[in-house]
N, C-alpha and C positions, 0 to 999 in steps of 0.2 A: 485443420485440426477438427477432430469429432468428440462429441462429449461423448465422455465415459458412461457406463450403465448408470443409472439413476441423478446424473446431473441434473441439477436445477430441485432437487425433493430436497435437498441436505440442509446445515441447520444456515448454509450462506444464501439460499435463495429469499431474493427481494429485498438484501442490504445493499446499502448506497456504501460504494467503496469507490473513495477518490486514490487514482493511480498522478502520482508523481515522479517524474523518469525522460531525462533530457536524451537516454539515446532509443530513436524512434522503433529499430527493431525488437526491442527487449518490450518496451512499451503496448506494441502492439501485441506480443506475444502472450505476456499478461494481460492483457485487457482482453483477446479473446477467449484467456482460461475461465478470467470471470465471468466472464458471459456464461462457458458452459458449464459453469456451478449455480448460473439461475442468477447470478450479482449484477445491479443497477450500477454501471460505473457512470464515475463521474471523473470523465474528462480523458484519455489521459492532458496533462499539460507537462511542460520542460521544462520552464520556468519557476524561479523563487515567488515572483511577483505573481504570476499567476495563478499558484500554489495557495497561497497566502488570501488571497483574494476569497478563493472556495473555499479554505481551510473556515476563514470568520464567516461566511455567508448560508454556505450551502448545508442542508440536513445532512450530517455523514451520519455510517454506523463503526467506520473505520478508514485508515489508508494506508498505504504505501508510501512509504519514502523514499529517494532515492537521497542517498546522503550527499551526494557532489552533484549540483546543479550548473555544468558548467564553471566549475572555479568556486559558486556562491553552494556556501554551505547551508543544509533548508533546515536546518536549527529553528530560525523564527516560526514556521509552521510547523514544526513539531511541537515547541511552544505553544502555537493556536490553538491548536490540538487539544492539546493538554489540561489547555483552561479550560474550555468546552468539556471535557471529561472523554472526549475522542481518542479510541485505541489504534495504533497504528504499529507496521513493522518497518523498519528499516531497512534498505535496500541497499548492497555495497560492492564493491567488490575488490576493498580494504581490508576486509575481515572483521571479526569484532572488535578488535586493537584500536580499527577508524573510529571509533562513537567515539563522542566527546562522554566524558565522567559524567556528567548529570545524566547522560541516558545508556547509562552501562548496564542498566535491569531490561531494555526495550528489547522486546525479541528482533531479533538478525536474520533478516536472510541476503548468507553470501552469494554473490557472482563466482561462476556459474549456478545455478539451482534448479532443482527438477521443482515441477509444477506442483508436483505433489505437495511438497514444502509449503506452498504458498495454502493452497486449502488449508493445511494443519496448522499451520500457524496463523490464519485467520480466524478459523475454526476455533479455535482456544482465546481470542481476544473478545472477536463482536457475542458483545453480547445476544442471546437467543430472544426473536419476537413474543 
């Protein structure tokens, strides 16, 4: 993958964006789009438990969710999140229908989605340095 003209100057360069995403190809895929938008990722991890861990610990400026971690729903860490004041999109590939009600306002990005999506809708959360 090559980053596009001006990767890494946009308003995502030098935000900490924890990736959350139990299947390894999709994970890596994102994780190298951040990269060439200039974004400190953290992690990817597949796990709830692991999830949750950085969600309370680590400096984020946003994440990714993926909503089904293996059977275990990452609700809790979107909760983390949450209380921290950490904006994040949700990850699915349910549709919006999948979100639980308390997070029917969170931006969605379905499975399959273009890359682009992901900038835009980051781009519109994390807040600017």
């Amino acid at each position: 993958m090559t980053a596009a003209p001006g990767a890494g100057s946009g308003t995502l360069a030098g935000r900490r964006i924890l990736i959350v995403e139990d299947e390894a190809l999709v994970s890596m895929v994102i994780e190298e789009a951040l990269k060439d938008l200039g974004c400190d990722v953290v992690g990817p991890v597949g796990t709830r438990d692991q999830a949750l861990a950085l969600a309370e610990a680590e400096m984020l400026d946003g994440a990714l969710l993926d909503v089904n971690l293996g059977g275990e729903p990452v609700y809790p860490v979107a909760d983390a999140l949450s209380s921290r004041g950490i904006p994040f999109v949700f990850v699915t590939g349910y549709g919006e229908k999948g979100i639980a009600t308390r997070y029917a306002q969170t931006p969605t990005l379905v499975k399959p989605f273009q890359l682009a999506t992901v900038e835009t809708l980051l781009g519109e959360i994390v807040k600017p340095s």
